[in-house]
Structure formats: C-alpha cells, structure tokens
C-alpha positions as CSV (number, residue, x, y, z in Angstrom):
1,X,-4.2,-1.1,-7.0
2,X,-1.9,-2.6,-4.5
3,X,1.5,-3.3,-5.8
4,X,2.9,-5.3,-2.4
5,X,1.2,-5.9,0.4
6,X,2.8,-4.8,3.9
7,X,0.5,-7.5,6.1
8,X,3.4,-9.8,5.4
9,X,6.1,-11.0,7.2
10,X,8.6,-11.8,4.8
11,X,9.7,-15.0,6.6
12,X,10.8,-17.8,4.3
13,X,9.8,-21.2,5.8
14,X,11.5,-23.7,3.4
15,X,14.1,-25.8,4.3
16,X,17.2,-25.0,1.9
17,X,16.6,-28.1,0.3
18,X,13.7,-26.4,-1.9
19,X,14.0,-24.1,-4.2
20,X,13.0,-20.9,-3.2
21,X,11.8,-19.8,-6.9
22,X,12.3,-20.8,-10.6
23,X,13.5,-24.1,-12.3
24,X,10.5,-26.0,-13.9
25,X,6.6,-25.4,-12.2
26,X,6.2,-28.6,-11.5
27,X,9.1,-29.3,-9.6
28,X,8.3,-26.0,-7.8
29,X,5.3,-27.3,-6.5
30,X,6.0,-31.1,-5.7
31,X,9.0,-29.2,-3.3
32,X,6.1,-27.1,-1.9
33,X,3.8,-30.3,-0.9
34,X,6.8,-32.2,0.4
35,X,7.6,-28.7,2.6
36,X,3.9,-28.5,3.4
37,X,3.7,-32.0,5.2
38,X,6.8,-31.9,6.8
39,X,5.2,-28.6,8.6
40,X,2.8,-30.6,9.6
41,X,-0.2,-30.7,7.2
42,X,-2.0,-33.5,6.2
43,X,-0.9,-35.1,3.4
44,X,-4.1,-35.8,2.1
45,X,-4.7,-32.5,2.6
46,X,-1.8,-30.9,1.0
47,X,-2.8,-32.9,-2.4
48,X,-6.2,-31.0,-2.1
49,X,-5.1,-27.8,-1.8
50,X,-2.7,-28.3,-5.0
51,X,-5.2,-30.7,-7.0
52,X,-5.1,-28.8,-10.1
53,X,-2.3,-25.7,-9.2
54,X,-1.6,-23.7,-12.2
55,X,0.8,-20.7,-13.4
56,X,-1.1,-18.4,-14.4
57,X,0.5,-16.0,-17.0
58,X,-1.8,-13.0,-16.6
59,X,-1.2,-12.8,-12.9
60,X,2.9,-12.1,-14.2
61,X,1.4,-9.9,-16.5
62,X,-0.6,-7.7,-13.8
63,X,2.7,-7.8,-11.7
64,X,4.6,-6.5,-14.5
65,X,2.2,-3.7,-15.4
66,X,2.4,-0.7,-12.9
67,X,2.8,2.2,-15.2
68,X,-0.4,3.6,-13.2
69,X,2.1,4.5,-10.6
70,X,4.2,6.4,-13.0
71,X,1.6,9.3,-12.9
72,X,2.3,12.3,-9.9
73,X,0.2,12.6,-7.0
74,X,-2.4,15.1,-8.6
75,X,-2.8,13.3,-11.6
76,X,-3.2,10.2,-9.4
77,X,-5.4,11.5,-6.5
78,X,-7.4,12.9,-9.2
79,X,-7.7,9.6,-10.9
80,X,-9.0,7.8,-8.1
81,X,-11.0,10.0,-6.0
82,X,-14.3,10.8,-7.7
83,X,-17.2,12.8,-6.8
84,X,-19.5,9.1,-7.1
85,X,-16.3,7.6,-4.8
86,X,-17.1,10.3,-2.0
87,X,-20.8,10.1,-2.3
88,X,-21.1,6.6,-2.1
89,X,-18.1,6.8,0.4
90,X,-20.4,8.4,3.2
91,X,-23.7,6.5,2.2
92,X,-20.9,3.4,3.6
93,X,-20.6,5.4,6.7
94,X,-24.2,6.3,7.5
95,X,-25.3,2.4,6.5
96,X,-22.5,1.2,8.6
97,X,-22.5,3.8,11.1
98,X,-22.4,1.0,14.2
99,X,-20.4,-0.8,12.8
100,X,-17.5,2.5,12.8
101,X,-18.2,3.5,15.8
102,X,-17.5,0.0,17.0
103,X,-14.2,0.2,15.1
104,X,-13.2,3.3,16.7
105,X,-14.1,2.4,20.0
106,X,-11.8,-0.9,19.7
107,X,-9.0,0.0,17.6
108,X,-9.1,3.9,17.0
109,X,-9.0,3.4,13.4
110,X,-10.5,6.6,12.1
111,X,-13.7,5.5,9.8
112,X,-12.2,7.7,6.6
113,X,-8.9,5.7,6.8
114,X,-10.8,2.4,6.4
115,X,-13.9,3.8,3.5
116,X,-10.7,5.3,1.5
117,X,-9.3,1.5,1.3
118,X,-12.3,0.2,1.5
119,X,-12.7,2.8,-2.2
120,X,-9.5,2.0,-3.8
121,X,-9.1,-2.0,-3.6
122,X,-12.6,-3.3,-4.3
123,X,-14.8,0.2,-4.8
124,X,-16.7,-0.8,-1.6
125,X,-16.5,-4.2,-2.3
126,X,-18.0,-4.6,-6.2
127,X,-14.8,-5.3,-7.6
128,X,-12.9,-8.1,-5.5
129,X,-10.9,-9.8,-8.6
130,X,-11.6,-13.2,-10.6
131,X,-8.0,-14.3,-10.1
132,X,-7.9,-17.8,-8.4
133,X,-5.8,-16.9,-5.3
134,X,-4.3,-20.1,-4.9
135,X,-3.1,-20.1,-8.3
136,X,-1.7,-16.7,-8.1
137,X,0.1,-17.2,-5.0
138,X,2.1,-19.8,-6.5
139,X,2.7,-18.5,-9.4
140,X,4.2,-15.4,-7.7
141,X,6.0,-17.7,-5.2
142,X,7.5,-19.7,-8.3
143,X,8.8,-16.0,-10.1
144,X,11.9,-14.7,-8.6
145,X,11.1,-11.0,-8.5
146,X,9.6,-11.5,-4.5
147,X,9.5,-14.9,-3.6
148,X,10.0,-14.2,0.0
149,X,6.5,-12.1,-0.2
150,X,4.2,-14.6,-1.6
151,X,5.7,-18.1,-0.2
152,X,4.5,-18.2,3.1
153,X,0.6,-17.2,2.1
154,X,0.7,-20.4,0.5
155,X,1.0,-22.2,3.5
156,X,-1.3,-19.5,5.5
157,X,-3.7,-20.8,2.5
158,X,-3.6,-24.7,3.3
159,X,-4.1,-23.4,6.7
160,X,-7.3,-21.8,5.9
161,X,-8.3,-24.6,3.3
162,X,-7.7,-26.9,6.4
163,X,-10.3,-24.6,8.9
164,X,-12.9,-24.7,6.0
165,X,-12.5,-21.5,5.2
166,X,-10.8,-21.4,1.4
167,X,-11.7,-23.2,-1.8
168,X,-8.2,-23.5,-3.9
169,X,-10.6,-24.6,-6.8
170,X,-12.8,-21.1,-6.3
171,X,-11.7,-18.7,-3.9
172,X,-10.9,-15.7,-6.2
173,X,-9.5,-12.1,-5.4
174,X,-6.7,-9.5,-6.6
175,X,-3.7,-10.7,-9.0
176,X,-1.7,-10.3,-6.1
177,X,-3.5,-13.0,-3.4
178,X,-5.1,-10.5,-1.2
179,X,-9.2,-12.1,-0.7
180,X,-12.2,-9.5,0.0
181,X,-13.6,-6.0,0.5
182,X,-10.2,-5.1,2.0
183,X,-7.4,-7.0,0.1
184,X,-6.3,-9.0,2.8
185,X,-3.8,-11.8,2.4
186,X,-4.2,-15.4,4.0
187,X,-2.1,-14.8,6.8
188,X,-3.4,-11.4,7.3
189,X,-6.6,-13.3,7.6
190,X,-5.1,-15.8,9.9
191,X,-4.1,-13.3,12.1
192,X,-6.3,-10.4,11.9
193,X,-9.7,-11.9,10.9
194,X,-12.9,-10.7,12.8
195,X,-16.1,-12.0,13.1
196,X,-17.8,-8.5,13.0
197,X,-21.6,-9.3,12.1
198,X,-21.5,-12.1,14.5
199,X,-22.4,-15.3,12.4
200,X,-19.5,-17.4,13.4
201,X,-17.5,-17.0,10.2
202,X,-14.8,-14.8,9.2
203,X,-16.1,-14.1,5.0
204,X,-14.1,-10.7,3.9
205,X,-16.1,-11.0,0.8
206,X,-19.4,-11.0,1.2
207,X,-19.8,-9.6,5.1
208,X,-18.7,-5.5,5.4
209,X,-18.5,-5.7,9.2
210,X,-16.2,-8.5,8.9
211,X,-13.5,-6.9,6.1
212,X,-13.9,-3.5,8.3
213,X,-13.1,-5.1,11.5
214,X,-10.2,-7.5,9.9
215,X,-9.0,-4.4,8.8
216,X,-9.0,-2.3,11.1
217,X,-7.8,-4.9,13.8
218,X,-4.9,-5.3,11.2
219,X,-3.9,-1.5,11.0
220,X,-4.0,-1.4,14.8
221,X,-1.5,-4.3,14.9
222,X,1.0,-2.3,12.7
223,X,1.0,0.3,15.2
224,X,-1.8,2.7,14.8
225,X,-2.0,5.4,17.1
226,X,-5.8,5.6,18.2
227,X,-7.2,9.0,18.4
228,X,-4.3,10.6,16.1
229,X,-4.2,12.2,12.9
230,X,-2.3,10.5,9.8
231,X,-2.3,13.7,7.1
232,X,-3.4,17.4,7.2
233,X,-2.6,19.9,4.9
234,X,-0.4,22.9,5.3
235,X,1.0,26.4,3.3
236,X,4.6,26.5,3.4
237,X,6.9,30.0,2.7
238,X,8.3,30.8,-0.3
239,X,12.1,30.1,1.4
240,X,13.0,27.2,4.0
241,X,15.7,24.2,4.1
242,X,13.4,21.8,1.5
243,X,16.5,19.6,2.0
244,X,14.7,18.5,5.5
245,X,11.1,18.0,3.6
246,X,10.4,14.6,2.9
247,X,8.5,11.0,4.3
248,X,10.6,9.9,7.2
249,X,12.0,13.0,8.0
250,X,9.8,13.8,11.4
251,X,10.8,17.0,13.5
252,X,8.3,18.7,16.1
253,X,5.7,20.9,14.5
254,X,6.9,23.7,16.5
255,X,10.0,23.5,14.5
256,X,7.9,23.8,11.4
257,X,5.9,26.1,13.1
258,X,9.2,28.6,13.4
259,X,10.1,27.7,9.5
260,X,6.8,29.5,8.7
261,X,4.6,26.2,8.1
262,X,1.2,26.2,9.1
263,X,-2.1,25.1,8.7
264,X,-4.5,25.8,5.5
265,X,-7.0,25.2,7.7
266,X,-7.8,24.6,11.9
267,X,-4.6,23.9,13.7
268,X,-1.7,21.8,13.9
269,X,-1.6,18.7,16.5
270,X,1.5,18.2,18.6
271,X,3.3,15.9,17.3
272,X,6.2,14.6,15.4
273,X,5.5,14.7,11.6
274,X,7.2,14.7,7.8
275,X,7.5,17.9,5.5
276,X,5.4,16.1,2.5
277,X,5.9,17.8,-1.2
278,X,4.7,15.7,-3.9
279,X,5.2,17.8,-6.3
280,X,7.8,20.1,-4.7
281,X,8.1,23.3,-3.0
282,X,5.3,25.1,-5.4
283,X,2.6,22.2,-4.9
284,X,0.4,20.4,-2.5
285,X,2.5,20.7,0.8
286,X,0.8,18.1,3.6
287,X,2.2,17.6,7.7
288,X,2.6,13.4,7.4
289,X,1.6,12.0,11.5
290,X,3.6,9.0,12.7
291,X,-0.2,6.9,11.8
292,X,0.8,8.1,8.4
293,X,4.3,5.6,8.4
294,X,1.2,2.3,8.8
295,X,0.4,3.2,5.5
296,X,3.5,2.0,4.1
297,X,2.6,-1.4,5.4
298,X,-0.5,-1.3,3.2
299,X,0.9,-0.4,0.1
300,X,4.4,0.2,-0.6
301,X,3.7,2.5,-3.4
302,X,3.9,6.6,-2.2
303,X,2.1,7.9,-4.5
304,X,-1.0,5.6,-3.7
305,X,-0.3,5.7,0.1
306,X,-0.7,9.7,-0.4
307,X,-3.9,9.6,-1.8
308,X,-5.2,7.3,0.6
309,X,-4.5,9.2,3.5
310,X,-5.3,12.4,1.4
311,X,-9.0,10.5,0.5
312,X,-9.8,9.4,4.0
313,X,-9.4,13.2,5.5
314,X,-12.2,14.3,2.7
315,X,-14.1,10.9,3.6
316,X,-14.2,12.8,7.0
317,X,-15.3,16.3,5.5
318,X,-11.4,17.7,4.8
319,X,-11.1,20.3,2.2
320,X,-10.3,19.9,-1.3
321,X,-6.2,20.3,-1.4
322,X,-4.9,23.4,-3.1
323,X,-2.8,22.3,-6.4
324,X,-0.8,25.2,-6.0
325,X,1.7,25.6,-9.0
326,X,3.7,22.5,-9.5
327,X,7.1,23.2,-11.5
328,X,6.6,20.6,-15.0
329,X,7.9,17.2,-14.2
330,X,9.3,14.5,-15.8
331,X,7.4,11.3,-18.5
332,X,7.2,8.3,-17.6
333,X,10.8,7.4,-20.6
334,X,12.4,10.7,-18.7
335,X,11.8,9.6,-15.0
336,X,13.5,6.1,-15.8
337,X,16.5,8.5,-18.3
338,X,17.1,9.8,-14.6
339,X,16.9,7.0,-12.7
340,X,19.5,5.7,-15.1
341,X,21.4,8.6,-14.3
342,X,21.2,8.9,-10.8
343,X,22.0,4.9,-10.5
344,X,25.3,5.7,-12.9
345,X,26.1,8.4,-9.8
346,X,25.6,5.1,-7.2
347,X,22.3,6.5,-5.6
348,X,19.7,3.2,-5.1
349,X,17.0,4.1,-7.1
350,X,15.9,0.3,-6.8
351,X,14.4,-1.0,-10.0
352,X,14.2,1.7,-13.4
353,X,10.8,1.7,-13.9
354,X,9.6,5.3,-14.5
355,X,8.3,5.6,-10.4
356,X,9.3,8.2,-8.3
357,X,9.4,6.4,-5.7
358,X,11.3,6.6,-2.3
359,X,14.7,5.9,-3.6
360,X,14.6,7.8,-7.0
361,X,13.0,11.3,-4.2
362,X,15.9,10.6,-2.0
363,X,18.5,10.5,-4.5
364,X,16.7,13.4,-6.4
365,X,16.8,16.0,-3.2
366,X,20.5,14.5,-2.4
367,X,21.4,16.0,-6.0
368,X,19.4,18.8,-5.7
369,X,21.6,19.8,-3.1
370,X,24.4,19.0,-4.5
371,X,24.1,21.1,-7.4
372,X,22.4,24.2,-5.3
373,X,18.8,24.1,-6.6
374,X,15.8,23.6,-3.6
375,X,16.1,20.5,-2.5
376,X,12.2,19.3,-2.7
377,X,13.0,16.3,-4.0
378,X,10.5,16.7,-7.1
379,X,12.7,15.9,-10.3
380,X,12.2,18.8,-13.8
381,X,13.6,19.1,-17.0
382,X,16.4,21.0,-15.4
383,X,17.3,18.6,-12.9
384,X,17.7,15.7,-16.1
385,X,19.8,18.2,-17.9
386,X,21.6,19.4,-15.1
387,X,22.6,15.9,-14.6
C-alpha cells in the first residue's frame, strides 16, 4: 500500500557525469556500475549484483496505479481495517507479547502502531510481494518521476549483497523495493536492522522479532516520542475557526479545549496537536500528537497515514470512530476537475491525480475562506461550482 517511502534520505550520490534517469536502460545501468566502483565496491562485485538487471514494466505500472488513494478516509479505513485484521491483529500481540514489551521498553514504540503496519503492508507478513527488488529499484531509479528516491537503495542493495545478506537474482518484496514483514528499504535495513530473535542475522522476512524490532528502531530514529500518544478522537462544536483545523496546524489542547473540543472518550493529553477533519467539520474529527507527524515518513499518502494511526489505537482497544455526517464529496474525475481549477488559481496541488492530498486540502480551506464557506478543508459539489 505504500506509495513512497519516508525511510529515505533523498541524497543523490552520482557524480554529474551520470545520468540521473532516462536515456536508454542500458546505458542507465553501465553509468550505475561505473558509479558503483568508483564508490568503492568491488568490481567483481558490482557485475554480480547487475548480472541479469531488468526493467520491469509492471513495477511502472504499480507506480502509476494509485486510484486506491482517491477513496476518503471512511471509505478507506473501512477498506482496510477488518474484523479478521483485528482479530488476528491481537493473536500477533499475545504470540509476540515479549517480543512488544521489549520494543516498548527500548524504543517506546506503542505495540498497536507497529501490528497496524505490520496489517497494511504484508497482512502480518503473508503477503511480502514477488517483485524482484533489485529489478524494481532500478527500474524506478531509471524513470524520472522520483529518481532521487530510489537511486541510492541501489547502492544500499550492493551493500547488502556484499554482507551476504541480498540475492539480486531472488530477493523479492513490494513494487516499490521495500523487503519483509515491515516494508523496509535497503538502507532502512542498513541502518535500522535488528537482530531481534537472536540468531545472528537480520531476515525481515521470515523472523517477526526482527521486522518488529527494525521497525520500531526505525520509527524511533524519525523522532518518536516514547510514551506519547499519536491520534485520539474528539467531538468538536457545531461553530469554531475550521480555518485553523488541519495536519500541521499544532496549538495547545487547552486552546482547543476553550474552542469547545474535547474528548469522545477519557481525556485529552497535554500536548501540542492538529485539528484533524477528514471529511470536514460534520465527520470523523481526531486530536493528531506530534508522534502522529513520524507517520508521514512512513507513507506519504494522508489518507493511509490516518488509518494507520486510527488502526493501531483499536489494535490497543480504542473505540470504533463515529462517522458522524460527512457533507457528499467529490469522484475521483471531479477531485482532479478541481485540482485543475485550483492549480489555474496558482495553488500547488502537486500532480492532478484525483488525491486529496495535502496540497489540493490546503488550497481547498484557503478558498473556502476566500469565498466565506467553513474552512474544513473537505472539497463538495458546491465548492467545484463555486469555483
């Protein structure tokens, strides 16, 4: 389900002699080997790794296809999150109950936050992907759409092929690269990798206790706060500023607090958080936590980050959200009609694709206001006409 992976510092490592994407394959790939030994590796080596490289054209095709994200957050959430997918969620927790605790005690990853991705990118590990990573990383590295993504796990690859620990010919995993339980990325691996169940090896797909650990050693590297909340949900009144809802937007929860905000159920923590409407002012309403911002690392995409978050409170015994009374939104041909629109008006909306995404919510609520209406940045009918 992931649609970019956050675990990656977009550093290019190429000298500008090589082309950074495009022009024939196999050019593409001799300028890769010839960057690969002047950074040291083994020439021999090197002509391993590639022995065999090829595009692969469904790997473009699952890059291209992300109309899954075009659906809101309840249709989503409800999409993913199954009755089965929590059941067998906390039979994970009770069979790897050590294994959590161990996590929490180290890292003070919450065990819901890693179950819910442990759900959504491999279903607890039974569906890892067939795609040959080392073919998809270069074919992704070779396509100009994010070059500067994908071209350094190539290199984080031959550094694990070199350590003994990937097979170019058969290590397989997601469209987009990411290996194991978890989706993690070579360098991710490289950097985060844990040797939970103790057998001297790092394997993320066949050894739970290792993708947990990785994975949790990985979210505590982007910042997680131990011991904090990410999500909780909240009732909001029928009038406020919805101009100052959205992610991103953190103010003290007193301040919500005085706007009339509060908890559907226990209490509010003390902490900075984000207004978060999915589906406006008449809909879900959640209090985002600054551990909520280390989802975006994960997955770039917000309706999936919402869900995950939303997932790993019920992984933890969380109520069921109320749906509340969404206004009708937008298809998937209308979203990208508006995105049109609100690009002709010189908001960055980023790519038209049908995705209400960051961009196309910011330059929704910025119009909203414009034009008077409550600014919860969820787009209608009205809105498209309006503009």
């Amino acid at each position: 389900m992931r649609i970019l992976s956050g675990f990656v510092a977009a550093v290019l490592f190429a000298s500008p002699a090589y082309a950074q994407c495009g022009g024939g394959f196999n050019s593409f790939v001799k300028g890769l080997k010839t960057e690969a030994v002047q950074q040291g590796f083994d020439k021999s080596t090197v002509n391993a790794f590639f022995k065999g490289v090829q595009q692969d054209g469904a790997v473009l095709k699952a890059d291209r296809a992300q109309g899954v994200f075009q659906k809101p957050f309840i249709d989503f959430s409800r999409h993913l999150i199954s009755q089965n997918r929590i059941e067998r969620g906390q039979a994970m927790s009770r069979k790897y109950d050590a294994v959590f605790d161990r996590i929490e005690r180290e890292y003070g990853v919450s065990r819901g936050v890693l179950l819910a991705f442990w759900a959504f990118e491999t279903d607890y590990g039974a569906f890892q992907g067939d795609f040959n990573t080392r073919n998809a990383l270069v074919t992704l590295a070779h396509d100009c759409r994010r070059p500067e993504l994908f071209r350094p796990q190539i290199f984080a690859a031959i550094e694990l092929y070199q350590q003994g620990n990937f097979d170019p010919a058969r290590t397989t995993g997601a469209w987009a690269g990411e290996i194991g339980m978890v989706q993690m990325l070579p360098r991710d691996i490289l950097e985060n990798g844990v040797d939970g169940d103790g057998d001297g090896k790092v394997s993320l797909k066949t050894s739970a206790p290792d993708a947990l650990m990785s994975g949790a050693k990985m979210l505590s590297h982007l910042g997680w706060q131990p011991g904090q909340p990410w999500l909780q949900e909240v009732t909001v009144p029928a009038q406020m500023d919805w101009s100052l809802s959205g992610p991103g937007k953190p103010r003290p929860v007193a301040d919500w607090q005085a706007m009339g905000v509060q908890a559907r159920s226990g209490s509010l923590t003390n902490l900075p958080a984000s207004l978060i409407l999915p589906q406006g002012r008449n809909g879900p309403a959640f209090l985002a936590y600054p551990n909520f911002d280390v989802y975006f690392e994960w997955n770039q995409s917000f309706v999936y980050v919402l869900t995950a978050a939303y997932f790993g409170t019920r992984l933890e015994g969380g109520q069921i959200y109320d749906s509340g009374n969404a206004a009708q939104g937008l298809s998937g041909a209308q979203m990208k009609q508006l995105q049109s629109k609100l690009q002709a008006r010189g908001h960055d909306v980023g790519k038209i694709d049908g995705i209400l995404g960051a961009g196309t919510r910011a330059a929704v609520q910025a119009e909203q206001v414009r034009l008077g209406l409550p600014a919860d940045a969820w787009p209608t009918p009205d809105l498209l006409n309006r503009l």
